[in-house]
Each structure stands twice: as structure tokens, then as C-alpha cells.
One Martini backbone bead per residue (centre of mass of N, CA, C, O) as a GRO file, in nm:
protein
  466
    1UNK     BB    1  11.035   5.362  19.272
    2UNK     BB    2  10.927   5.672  19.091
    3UNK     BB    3  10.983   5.677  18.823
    4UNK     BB    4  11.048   5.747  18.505
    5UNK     BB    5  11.149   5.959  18.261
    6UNK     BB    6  11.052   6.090  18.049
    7UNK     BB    7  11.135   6.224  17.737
    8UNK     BB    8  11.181   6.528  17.784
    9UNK     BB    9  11.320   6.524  18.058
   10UNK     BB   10  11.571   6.369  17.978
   11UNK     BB   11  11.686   6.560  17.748
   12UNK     BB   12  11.753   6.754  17.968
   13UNK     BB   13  11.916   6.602  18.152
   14UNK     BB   14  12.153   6.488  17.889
   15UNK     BB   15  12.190   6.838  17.746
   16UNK     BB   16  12.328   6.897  18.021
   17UNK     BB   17  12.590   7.179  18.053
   18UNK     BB   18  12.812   7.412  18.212
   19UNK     BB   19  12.689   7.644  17.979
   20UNK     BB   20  12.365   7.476  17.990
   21UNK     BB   21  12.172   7.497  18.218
   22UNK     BB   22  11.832   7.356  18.284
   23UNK     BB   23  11.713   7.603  18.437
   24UNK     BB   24  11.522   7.810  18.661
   25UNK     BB   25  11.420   8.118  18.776
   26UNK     BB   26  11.369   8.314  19.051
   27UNK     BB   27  11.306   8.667  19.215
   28UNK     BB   28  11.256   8.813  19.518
   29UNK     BB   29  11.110   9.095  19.677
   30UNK     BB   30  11.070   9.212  20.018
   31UNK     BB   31  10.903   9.372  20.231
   32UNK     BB   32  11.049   9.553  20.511
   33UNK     BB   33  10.855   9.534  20.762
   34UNK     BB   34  10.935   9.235  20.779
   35UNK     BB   35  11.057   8.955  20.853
   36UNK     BB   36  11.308   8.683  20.715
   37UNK     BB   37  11.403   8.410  20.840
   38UNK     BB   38  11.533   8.093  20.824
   39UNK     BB   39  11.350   7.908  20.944
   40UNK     BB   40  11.099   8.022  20.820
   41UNK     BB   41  11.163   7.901  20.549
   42UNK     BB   42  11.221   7.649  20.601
   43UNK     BB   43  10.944   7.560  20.670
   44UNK     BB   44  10.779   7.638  20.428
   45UNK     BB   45  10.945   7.460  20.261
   46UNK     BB   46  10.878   7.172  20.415
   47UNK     BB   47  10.548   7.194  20.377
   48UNK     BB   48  10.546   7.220  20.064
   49UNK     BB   49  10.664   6.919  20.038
   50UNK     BB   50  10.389   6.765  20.039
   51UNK     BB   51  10.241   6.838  19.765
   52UNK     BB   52  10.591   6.768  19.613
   53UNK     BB   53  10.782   6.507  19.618
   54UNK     BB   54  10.988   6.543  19.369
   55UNK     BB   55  11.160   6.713  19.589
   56UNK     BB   56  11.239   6.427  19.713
   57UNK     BB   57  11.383   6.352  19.452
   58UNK     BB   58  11.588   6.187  19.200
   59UNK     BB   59  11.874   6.090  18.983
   60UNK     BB   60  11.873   5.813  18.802
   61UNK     BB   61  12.121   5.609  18.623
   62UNK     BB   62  12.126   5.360  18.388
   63UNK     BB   63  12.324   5.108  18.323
   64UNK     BB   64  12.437   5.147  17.995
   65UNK     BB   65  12.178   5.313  17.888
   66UNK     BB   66  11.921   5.104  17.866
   67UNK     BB   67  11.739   5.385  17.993
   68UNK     BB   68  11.596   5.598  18.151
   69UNK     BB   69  11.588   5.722  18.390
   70UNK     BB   70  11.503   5.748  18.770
   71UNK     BB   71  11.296   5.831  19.041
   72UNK     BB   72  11.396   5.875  19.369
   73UNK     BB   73  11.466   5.870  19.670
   74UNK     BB   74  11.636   6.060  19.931
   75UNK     BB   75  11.706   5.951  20.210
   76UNK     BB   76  11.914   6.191  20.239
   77UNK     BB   77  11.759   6.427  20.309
   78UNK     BB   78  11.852   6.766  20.285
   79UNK     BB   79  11.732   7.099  20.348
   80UNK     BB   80  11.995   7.259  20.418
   81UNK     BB   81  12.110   7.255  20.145
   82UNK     BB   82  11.866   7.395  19.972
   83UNK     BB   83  11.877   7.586  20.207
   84UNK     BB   84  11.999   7.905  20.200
   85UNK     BB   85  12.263   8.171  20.293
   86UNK     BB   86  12.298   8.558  20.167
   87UNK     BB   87  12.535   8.800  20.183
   88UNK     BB   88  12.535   9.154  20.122
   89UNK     BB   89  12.730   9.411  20.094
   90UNK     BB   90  12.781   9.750  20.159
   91UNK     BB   91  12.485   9.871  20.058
   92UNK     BB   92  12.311   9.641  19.866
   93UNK     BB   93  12.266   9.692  19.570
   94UNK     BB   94  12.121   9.585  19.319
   95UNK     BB   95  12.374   9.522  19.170
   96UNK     BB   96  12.474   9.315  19.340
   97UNK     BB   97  12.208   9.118  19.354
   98UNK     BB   98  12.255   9.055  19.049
   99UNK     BB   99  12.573   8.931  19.081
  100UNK     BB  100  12.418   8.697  19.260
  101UNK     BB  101  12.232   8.589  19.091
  102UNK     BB  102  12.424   8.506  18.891
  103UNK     BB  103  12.632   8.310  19.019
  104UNK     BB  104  12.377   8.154  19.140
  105UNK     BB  105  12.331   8.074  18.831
  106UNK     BB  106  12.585   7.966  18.676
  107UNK     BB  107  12.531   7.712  18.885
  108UNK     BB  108  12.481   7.375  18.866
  109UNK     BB  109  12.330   7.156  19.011
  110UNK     BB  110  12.275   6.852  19.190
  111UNK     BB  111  12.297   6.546  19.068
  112UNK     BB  112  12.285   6.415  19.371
  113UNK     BB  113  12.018   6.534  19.392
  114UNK     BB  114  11.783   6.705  19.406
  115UNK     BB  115  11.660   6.993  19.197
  116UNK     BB  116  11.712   7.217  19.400
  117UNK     BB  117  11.708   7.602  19.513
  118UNK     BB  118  11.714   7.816  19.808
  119UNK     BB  119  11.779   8.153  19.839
  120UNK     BB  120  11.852   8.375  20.122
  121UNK     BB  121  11.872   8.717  20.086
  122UNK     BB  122  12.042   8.964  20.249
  123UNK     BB  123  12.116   9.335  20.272
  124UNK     BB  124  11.913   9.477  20.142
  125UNK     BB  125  11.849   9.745  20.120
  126UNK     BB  126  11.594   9.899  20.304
  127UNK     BB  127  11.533   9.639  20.441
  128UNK     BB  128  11.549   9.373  20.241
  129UNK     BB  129  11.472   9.105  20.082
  130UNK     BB  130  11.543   8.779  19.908
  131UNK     BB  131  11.468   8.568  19.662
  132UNK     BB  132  11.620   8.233  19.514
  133UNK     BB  133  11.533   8.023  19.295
  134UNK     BB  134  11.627   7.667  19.137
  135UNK     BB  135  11.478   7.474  18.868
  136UNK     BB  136  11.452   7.193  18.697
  137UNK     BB  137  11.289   7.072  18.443
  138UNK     BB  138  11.269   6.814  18.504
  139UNK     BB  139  11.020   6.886  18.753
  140UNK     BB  140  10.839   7.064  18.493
  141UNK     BB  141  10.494   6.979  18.379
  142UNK     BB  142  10.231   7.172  18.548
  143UNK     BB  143  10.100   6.967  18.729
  144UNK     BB  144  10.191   6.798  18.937
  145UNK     BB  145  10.497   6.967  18.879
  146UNK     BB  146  10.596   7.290  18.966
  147UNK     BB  147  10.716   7.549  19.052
  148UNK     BB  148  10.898   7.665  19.372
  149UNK     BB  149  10.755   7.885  19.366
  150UNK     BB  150  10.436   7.842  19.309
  151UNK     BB  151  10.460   7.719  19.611
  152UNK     BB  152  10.550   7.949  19.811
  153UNK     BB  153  10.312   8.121  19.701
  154UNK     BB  154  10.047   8.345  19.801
  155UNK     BB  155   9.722   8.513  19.814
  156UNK     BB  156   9.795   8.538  20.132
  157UNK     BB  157   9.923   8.575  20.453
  158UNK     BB  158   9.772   8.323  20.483
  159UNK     BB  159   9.861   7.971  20.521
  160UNK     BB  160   9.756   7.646  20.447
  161UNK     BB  161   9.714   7.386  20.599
  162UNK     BB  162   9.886   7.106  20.572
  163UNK     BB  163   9.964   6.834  20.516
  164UNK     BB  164  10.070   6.533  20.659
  165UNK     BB  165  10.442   6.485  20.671
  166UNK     BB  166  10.529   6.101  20.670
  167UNK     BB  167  10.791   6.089  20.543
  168UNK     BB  168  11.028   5.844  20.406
  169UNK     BB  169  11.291   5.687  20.280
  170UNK     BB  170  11.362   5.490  20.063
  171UNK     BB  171  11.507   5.224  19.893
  172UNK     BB  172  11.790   5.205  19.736
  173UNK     BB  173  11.868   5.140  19.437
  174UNK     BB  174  12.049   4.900  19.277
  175UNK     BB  175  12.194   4.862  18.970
  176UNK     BB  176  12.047   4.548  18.952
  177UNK     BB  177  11.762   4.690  18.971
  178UNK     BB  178  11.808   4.908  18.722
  179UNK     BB  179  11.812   4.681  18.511
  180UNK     BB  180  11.583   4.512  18.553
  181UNK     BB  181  11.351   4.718  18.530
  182UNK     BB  182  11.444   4.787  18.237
  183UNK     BB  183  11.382   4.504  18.116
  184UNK     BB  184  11.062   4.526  18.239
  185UNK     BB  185  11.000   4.729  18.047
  186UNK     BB  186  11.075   4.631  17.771
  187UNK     BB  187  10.898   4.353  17.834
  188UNK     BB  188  10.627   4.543  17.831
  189UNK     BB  189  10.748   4.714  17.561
  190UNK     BB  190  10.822   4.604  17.236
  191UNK     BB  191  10.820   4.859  17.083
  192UNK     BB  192  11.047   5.032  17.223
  193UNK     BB  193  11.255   4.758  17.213
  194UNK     BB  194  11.257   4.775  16.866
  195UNK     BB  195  11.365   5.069  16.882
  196UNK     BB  196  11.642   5.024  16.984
  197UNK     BB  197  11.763   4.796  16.836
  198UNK     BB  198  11.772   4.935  16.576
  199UNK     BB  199  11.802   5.293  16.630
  200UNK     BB  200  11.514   5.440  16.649
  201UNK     BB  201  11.509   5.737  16.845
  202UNK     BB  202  11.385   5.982  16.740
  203UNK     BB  203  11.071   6.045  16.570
  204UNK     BB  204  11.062   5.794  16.580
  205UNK     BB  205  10.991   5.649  16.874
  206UNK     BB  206  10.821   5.896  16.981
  207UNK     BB  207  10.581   5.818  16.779
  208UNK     BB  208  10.540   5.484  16.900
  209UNK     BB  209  10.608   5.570  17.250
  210UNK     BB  210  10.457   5.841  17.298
  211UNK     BB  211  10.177   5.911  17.281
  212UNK     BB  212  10.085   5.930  17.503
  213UNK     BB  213  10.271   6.126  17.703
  214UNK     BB  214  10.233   6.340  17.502
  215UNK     BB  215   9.893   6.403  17.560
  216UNK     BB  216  10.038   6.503  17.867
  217UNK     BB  217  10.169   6.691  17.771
  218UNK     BB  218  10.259   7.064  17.828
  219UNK     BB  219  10.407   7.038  17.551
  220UNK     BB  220  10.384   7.184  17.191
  221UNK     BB  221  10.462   7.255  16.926
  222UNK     BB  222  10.446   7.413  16.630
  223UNK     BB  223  10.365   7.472  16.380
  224UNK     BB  224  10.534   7.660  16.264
  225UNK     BB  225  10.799   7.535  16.317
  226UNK     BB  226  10.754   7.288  16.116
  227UNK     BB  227  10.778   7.462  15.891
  228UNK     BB  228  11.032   7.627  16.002
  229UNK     BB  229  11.308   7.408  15.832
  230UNK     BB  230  11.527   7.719  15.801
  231UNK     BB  231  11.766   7.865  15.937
  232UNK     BB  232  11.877   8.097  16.092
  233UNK     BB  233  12.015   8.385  16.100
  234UNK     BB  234  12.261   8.495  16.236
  235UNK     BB  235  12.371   8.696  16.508
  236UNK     BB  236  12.688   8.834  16.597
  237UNK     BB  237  12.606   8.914  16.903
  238UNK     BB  238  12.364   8.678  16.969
  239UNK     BB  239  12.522   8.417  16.808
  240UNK     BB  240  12.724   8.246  17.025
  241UNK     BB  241  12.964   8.133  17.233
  242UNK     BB  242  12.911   8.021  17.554
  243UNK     BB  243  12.965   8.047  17.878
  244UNK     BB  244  12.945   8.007  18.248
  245UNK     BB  245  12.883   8.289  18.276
  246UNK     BB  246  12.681   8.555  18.398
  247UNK     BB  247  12.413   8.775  18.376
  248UNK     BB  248  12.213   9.053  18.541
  249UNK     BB  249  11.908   9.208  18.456
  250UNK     BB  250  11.649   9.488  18.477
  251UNK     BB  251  11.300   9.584  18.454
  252UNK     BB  252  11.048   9.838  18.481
  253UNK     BB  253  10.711   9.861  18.416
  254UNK     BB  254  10.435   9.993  18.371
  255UNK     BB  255  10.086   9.902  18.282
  256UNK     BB  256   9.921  10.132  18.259
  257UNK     BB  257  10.065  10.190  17.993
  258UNK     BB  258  10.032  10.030  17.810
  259UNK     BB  259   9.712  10.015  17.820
  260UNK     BB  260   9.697  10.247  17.708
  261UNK     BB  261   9.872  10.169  17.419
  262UNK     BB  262   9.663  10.000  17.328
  263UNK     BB  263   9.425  10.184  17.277
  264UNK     BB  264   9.596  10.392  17.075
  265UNK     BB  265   9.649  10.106  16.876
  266UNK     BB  266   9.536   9.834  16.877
  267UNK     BB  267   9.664   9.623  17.048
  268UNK     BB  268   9.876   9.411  17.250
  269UNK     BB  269  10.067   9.358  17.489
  270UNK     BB  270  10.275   9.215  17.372
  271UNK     BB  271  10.305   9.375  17.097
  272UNK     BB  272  10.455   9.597  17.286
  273UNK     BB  273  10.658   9.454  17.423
  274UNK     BB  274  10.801   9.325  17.201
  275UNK     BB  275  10.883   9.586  17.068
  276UNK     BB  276  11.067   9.699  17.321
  277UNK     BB  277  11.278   9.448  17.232
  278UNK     BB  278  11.339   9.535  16.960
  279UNK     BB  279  11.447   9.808  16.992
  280UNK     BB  280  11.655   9.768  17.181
  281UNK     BB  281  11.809   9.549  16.969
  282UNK     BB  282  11.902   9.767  16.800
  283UNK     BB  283  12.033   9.936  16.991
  284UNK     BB  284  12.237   9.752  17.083
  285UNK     BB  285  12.364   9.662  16.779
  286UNK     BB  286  12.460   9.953  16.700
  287UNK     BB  287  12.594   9.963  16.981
  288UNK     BB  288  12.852   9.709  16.842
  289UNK     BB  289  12.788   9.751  16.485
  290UNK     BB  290  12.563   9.563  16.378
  291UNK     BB  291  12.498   9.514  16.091
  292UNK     BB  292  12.207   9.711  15.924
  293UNK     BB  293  11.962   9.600  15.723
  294UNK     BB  294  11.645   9.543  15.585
  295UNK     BB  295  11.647   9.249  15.620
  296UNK     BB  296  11.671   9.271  15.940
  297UNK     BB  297  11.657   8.994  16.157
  298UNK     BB  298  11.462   8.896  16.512
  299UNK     BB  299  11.415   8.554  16.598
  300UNK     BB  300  11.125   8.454  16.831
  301UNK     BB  301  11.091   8.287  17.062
  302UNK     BB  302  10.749   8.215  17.194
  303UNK     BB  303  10.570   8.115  17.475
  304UNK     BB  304  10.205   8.030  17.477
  305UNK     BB  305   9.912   8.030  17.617
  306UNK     BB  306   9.644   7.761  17.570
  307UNK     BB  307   9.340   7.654  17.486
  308UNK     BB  308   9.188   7.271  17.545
  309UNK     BB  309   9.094   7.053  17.570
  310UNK     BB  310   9.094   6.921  17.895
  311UNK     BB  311   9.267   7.160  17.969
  312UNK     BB  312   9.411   7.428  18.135
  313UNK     BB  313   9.473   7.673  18.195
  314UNK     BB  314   9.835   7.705  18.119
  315UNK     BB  315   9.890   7.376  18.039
  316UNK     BB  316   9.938   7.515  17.769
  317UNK     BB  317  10.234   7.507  17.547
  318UNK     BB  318  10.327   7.717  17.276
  319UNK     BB  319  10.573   7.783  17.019
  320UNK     BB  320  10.629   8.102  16.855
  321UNK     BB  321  10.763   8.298  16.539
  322UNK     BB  322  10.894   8.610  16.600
  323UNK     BB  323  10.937   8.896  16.422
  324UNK     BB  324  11.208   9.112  16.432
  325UNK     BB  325  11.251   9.478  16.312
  326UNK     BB  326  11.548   9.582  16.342
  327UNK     BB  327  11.566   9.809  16.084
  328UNK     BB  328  11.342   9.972  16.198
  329UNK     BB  329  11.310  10.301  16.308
  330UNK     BB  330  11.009  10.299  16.387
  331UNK     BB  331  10.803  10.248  16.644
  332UNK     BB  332  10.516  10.189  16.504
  333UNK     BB  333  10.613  10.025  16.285
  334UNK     BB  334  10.731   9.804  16.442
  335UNK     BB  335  10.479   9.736  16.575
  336UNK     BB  336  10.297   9.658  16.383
  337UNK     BB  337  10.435   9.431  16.247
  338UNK     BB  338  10.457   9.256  16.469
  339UNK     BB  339  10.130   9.241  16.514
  340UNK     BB  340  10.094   9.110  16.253
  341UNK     BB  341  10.290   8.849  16.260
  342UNK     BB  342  10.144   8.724  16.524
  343UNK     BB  343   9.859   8.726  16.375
  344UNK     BB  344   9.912   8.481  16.174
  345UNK     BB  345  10.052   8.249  16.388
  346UNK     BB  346   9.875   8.333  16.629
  347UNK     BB  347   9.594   8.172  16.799
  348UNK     BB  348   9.373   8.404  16.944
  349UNK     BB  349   9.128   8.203  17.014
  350UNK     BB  350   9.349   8.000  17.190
  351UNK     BB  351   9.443   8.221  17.337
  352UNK     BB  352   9.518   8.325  17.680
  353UNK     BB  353   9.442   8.549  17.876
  354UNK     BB  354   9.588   8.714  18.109
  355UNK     BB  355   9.313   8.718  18.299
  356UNK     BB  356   9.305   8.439  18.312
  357UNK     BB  357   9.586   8.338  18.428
  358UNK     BB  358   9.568   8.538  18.703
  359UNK     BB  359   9.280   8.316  18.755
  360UNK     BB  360   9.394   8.020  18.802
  361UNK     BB  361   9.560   8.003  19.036
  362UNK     BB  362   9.784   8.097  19.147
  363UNK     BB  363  10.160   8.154  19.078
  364UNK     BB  364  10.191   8.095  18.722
  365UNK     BB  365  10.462   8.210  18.605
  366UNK     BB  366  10.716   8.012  18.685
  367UNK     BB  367  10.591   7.786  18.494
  368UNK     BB  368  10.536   7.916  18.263
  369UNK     BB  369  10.890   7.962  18.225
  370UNK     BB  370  10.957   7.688  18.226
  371UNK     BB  371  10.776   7.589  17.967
  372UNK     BB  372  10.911   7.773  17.784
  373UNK     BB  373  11.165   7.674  17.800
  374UNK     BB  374  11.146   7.363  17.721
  375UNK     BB  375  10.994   7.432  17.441
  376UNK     BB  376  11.279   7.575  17.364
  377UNK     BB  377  11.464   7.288  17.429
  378UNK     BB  378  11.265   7.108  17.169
  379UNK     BB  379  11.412   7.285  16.990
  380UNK     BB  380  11.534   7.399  16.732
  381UNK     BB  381  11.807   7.709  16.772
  382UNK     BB  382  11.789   7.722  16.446
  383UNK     BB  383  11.521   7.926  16.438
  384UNK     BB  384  11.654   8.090  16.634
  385UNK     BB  385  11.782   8.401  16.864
  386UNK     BB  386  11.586   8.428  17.096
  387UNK     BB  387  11.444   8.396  17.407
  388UNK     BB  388  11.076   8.522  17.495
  389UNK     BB  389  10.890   8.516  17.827
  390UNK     BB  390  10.540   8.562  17.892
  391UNK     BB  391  10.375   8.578  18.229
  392UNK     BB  392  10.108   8.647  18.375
  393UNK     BB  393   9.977   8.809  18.685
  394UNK     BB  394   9.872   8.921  18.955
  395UNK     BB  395   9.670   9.217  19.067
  396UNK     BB  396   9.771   9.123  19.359
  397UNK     BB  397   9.909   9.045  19.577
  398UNK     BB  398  10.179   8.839  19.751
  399UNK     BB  399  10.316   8.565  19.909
  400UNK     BB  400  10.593   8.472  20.148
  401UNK     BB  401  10.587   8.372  20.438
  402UNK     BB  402  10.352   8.634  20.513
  403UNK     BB  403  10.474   8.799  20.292
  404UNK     BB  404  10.519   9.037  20.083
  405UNK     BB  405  10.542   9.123  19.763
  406UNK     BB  406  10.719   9.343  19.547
  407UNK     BB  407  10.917   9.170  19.366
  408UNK     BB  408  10.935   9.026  19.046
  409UNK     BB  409  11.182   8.767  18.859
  410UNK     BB  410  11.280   8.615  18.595
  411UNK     BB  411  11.462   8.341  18.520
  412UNK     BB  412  11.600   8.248  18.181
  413UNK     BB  413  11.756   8.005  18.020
  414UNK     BB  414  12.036   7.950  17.818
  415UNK     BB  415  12.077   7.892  17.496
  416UNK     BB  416  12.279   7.773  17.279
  417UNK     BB  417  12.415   8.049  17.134
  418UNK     BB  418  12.250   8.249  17.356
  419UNK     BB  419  12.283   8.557  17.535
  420UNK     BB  420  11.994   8.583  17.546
  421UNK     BB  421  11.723   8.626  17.792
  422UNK     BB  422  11.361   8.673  17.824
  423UNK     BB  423  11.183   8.774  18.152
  424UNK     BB  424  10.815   8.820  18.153
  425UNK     BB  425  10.602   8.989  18.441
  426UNK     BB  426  10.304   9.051  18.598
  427UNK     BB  427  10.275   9.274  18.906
  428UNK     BB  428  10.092   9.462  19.055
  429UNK     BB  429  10.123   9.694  18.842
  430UNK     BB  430  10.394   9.539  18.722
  431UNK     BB  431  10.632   9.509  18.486
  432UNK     BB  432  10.866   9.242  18.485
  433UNK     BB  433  11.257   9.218  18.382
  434UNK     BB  434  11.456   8.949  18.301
  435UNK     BB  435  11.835   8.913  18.241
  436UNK     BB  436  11.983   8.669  18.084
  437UNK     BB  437  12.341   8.669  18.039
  438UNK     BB  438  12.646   8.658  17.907
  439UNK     BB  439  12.907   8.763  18.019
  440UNK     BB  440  13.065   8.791  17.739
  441UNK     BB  441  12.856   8.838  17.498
  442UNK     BB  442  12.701   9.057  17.750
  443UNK     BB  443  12.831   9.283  17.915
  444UNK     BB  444  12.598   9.501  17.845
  445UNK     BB  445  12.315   9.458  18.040
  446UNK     BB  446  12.258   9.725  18.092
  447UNK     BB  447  12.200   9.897  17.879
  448UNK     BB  448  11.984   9.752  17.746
  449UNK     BB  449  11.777   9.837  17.926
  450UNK     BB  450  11.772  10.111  17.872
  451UNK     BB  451  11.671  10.077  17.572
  452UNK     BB  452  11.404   9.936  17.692
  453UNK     BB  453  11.294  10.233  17.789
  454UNK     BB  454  11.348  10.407  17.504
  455UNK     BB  455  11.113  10.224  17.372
  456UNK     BB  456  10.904  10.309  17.532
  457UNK     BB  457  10.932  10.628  17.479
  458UNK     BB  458  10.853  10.600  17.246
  459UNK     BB  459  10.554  10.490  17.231
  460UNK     BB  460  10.447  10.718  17.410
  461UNK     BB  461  10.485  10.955  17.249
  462UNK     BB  462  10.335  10.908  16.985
  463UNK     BB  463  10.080  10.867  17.112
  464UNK     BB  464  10.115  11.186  17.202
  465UNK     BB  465  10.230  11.327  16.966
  466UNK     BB  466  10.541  11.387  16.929
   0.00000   0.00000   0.00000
């Protein structure tokens, strides 16, 4: 056995349902001069995973359910099971290739295997190539275990040669034996086991058998959300009951026009992006008929990378509660406000700039919204009403089995009763959008991003005095 699921692992892999599964997707679209077959994705995937074993072992739960899961070898490991190959038909173009990514986002992993999976997506126009990964959130922890794609981004063109890959299945326990390994971990344990017995499971156990784990977890609740104890309302269009199927659309907007628009506000690409966000929910909540009063507000979960004593650029991750002014008609008003709002709450002193994180080594960007949804999937969902992750990339090419790569679009999970998340990369030189979406919740999710081309066209107008 290779150890037990930590205390937030467990609970992702516990709360996944076939309505909210608990992964992160990432799709990369690659530049279509050198081709990319299906051998050579499986051999470069097969290498990457000698650095993290994580990818070959699986979960197993405990009988009687006496203890939290525990990660196995899978003797049976099958890598062409995980990765494997779709083709769009003729003409391949964007919209398709969109809602073979829904399709394939919205079928929960296999949970009798390792946790993630990686499609080689064909006949894309143009003559391009896609990839898209799923990894469980339960696999992503920042440090030794990163998201799938973050292991197989590099940033040249040669890939480094990997280490001596001697791996083997090992015995896989059986249920006597995994009753056995949870008894001798509870009689080593008995602050943990004095706890299950009472059943005080939930806050007080956390705090009394968990603090080493705790100190080293890459997740953080933010004082912010300790304080705003009070359910916020909910958004009649936005927080329903989600279906199993999803949609997926995205948007790309120039970085360096955000770059410009800092610098004519005085405020954060964030709080620009963010801004982009309001309007678009704005224009879309509109066109829905959704009643908006003055103080009509939606209020999003951000997980921010903040740099901590003794942790790495990037390995800390808070969540804090920013409200979107979607009442306010004026985009430069809706940006004030926002950026006035996140700036009382987001520690400015201690969140990681974003060309800090682009310098931090390899693709963070996938990790980082792994951890963002986490994050958001630790906290009560009545606190906010949709997540907003925003992760920066390096502004130079990255590679994929020494292909360039074009294009990044981050899939961030849905939350229950929340039908869309917005997951946002900037990369080369362009800030990439991708909205995970209900399928019935959210049938408009083409309207929405054209909304957010809208707003961001409001701020640059403004700017520029029209």
C-alpha cells in the first residue's frame, strides 16, 4: 500500500457524483506543421510517468468504511485504457471540437483505475491536433502529485530524458489485509480514534488529528470566508440543480490590450479580467430576464496563489470572496468597484505576481486550477455563486511531445447547483477563456463568451475616450 488519502482528498473522492464529477480538464490545441500519432503521445505519457508514480495507483476504500481510502499500485495498469484517440468529423471546426470536450468532461473517471485519462483528438480544421486531460482533483496536491498536463507541458522543444522507468505492480491488498493496515493506523493513532468513536467527525477532528496534514496541504480557506458566515442569495439563472451534461465554449482576448487597459485604470489585470466577467454576467442575466435590482450582486470564490514562508511560488493557494456589481451599468464603475472590493479583501502584499508565477518552472497554470477548484470544492457552496479561476503562463511557446502548442483552455469543475465555472490562462501573449457549463442550466454558453468580448470592448471604448 502507498499510503492513505489524506483528509481533503478523501472528501473529493466521497462527494464526487455523477452530476458534479471532482476533475479538471485542460485542452491544448497544437500547431499543425509536425503531426502528432497516437504511439508517440502514449510513449511521452509513459515517460512523464516515472516522475509521478501517483499516476499508477489507484483507490481503494476501506470495508465498513473504518478508515479513509488508501492509494494501491495497479498491478493491472493498462496504459492505453488511459490515453486515447477521437476524431471529429468534417469539417472538424471549433464548435465540434467544443462539444466533443463537453462529452468527454462530463463522464465521471473510472473509479476502478487510476484517476485521469487523456484524449488525442483528430481531423481538427486546419490541419491541427487537440489534447485534452481529466485528472481527479484527489491526485492533485501542488507538491509531489501536479496536474497531468503540467507534467507533459515542457519548455523547449527537447523533452529531458527521463529517468529509468523500473516499475512493477505490486500485491494488491486484500480486504483483510486492508481492515488489518486501518486498525493499526487507528491503535497508532488514538487522538484520531478517539474521534471516530464519539463521531465528532467534522471541524473537531480535522482540527485535533489533522494539523501536520493540514501545514503541509497546498490549500488554505481564507480568513474572508471564515468571517462571511451568512449564505449569499442565490442567482435565479445561476445556482439551480445541474444535469449530468455539460457544455464547454471558450474566448481569447490580447494580453497586451488588458496591459494597456492597467495601465490607463491604475488597477490589476485581474481586476480588468474579473471586470470582463461582471459585464458579460451582467449582459447574459439580462438577456435571461433576470430581475436587477440596485443592490443586485454576484459573488465569485477566486483562488489566488500567495507566497507563504517556506512554501513555493504558487503552492499556496487562498480563496477569497470577490462581489461582481452586476447591477451597475457603467463598465468603468463595475471595474472601480471590483477592483476597490478585491483590494480590502485579497492580501496584495502576499498574492504572487503573476510573472512570478510564469517564472516559477514548468506549465503551472493546470495545477494551479486544479488547486483552485479544491479549494472551492472545501468550502461551503452557499458562500459564493459561481467560480472564477485565473492562473498565468508563461509568455513564451511551451511544448507537448516537442509539438508547439497554440493554444490552452483551462476546465474547471462545476459545483453543485452552480451551472458554470470560468477558467482563465493567459499564454503567449494571449489570455485564454474557458467556460464549463450545464448543459440545461446554461444552453447559451456561446451568447455568454460573446457577452464577454462585449465587455471587454466597453472597457477598451472607455479607455480611449469614446
Amino acid at each position: 500500500m502507498k499510503g492513505r488519502l489524506g483528509q481533503s482528498d478523501a472528501e473529493f473522492y466521497a462527494l464526487e457524483n455523477s452530476t458534479t464529477p471532482t476533475h479538471v480538464g485542460s485542452l491544448v490545441i497544437l500547431r499543425p506543421e509536425q503531426g502528432l500519432d497516437y504511439e508517440r503521445l502514449l510513449d511521452t505519457i509513459e515517460e512523464r510517468l516515472a516522475e509521478v508514480p501517483r499516476y499508477r495507483q489507484k483507490v481503494r476504500t476501506v470495508p465498513l468504511g473504518i478508515a479513509r481510502p488508501v492509494w494501491i499500485e495497479d498491478r493491472d495498469f493498462d496504459i492505453t485504457y488511459h490515453v486515447r484517440v477521437s476524431a471529429l468529423p468534417q469539417p472538424g471546426s471549433d464548435d465540434q471540437l467544443h462539444d466533443l470536450v463537453a462529452r468527454l468532461n462530463s463522464r465521471p473517471l473510472d473509479r476502478e483505475r487510476p484517476l485521469w485519462e487523456v484524449y488525442l483528438i483528430e481531423g481538427v480544421a486546419d490541419d491541427r491536433l487537440a489534447v485534452f486531460t481529466k485528472t481527479h482533483l484527489a491526485l492533485v496536491d501542488g507538491r509531489a502529485n501536479v496536474d497531468l498536463m503540467q507534467l507533459l507541458l515542457t519548455d523547449t522543444p527537447h523533452t529531458p530524458q527521463p529517468p529509468e522507468d523500473l516499475w512493477m505492480g505490486q500485491h494488491e491488498p486484500s480486504d483483510g489485509e486492508l481492515v488489518m493496515g486501518a486498525v493499526i493506523d487507528m491503535l497508532s493513532r488514538p487522538k484520531r480514534t478517539a474521534a471516530m468513536i464519539q463521531g465528532v467527525v467534522g471541524e473537531v477532528a480535522e482540527s485535533i488529528t489533522g494539523l501536520q496534514e493540514d501545514a503541509a496541504n497546498v490549500i488554505e480557506r481564507a480568513s474572508s470566508l471564515v468571517r462571511a458566515r451568512t449564505a449569499v442569495t442565490p442567482v435565479r439563472s445561476l445556482n439551480v440543480p445541474i444535469s449530468r451534461s455539460r457544455r464547454f465554449a471558450v474566448a481569447r482576448m490580447d494580453l497586451e490590450e488588458f496591459r494597456r487597459l492597467r495601465a490607463a485604470y491604475g488597477c490589476t489585470v485581474n481586476d480588468l479580467l474579473l471586470s470582463v466577467v461582471a459585464g458579460g454576467l451582467r449582459t447574459w442575466l439580462i438577456s435571461r430576464g433576470e430581475p436587477i435590482s440596485a443592490g443586485t450582486e454576484v459573488r465569485v470564490l477566486e483562488p489566488i496563489a500567495v507566497d507563504d514562508v517556506g512554501l513555493g511560488v504558487g503552492e499556496q493557494v487562498r480563496a477569497y470572496i470577490v462581489r461582481l456589481p452586476v447591477a451597475e451599468g457603467n463598465a468603468v464603475v463595475r471595474m472601480r468597484q471590483i477592483a476597490h472590493g478585491a483590494a480590502a479583501q485579497v492580501d496584495r502584499g502576499r498574492q504572487v505576481a503573476a510573472r512570478a508565477l510564469a517564472a516559477s518552472g514548468g506549465f503551472t497554470p493546470p495545477t494551479l486550477h486544479a488547486l483552485g477548484a479544491r479549494t472551492a470544492m472545501s468550502v461551503s457552496p452557499r458562500s459564493f455563486n459561481i467560480l472564477v479561476t485565473n492562473a498565468p503562463g508563461p509568455q513564451a511557446p511551451v511544448y507537448l511531445a516537442g509539438i508547439e502548442v497554440q493554444q490552452v483552455y483551462p476546465v474547471p469543475p462545476l459545483i453543485a447547483n452552480q451551472v458554470v465555472s470560468i477558467g482563465i490562462t493567459s499564454y503567449n501573449g494571449t489570455v485564454y477563456i474557458g467556460l464549463n457549463a450545464d448543459r440545461d442550466g446554461m444552453w447559451d454558453v456561446i451568447s455568454m463568451t460573446e457577452f464577454l468580448y462585449e465587455a471587454r470592448d466597453e472597457l477598451a471604448a472607455s479607455a480611449k475616450g469614446e
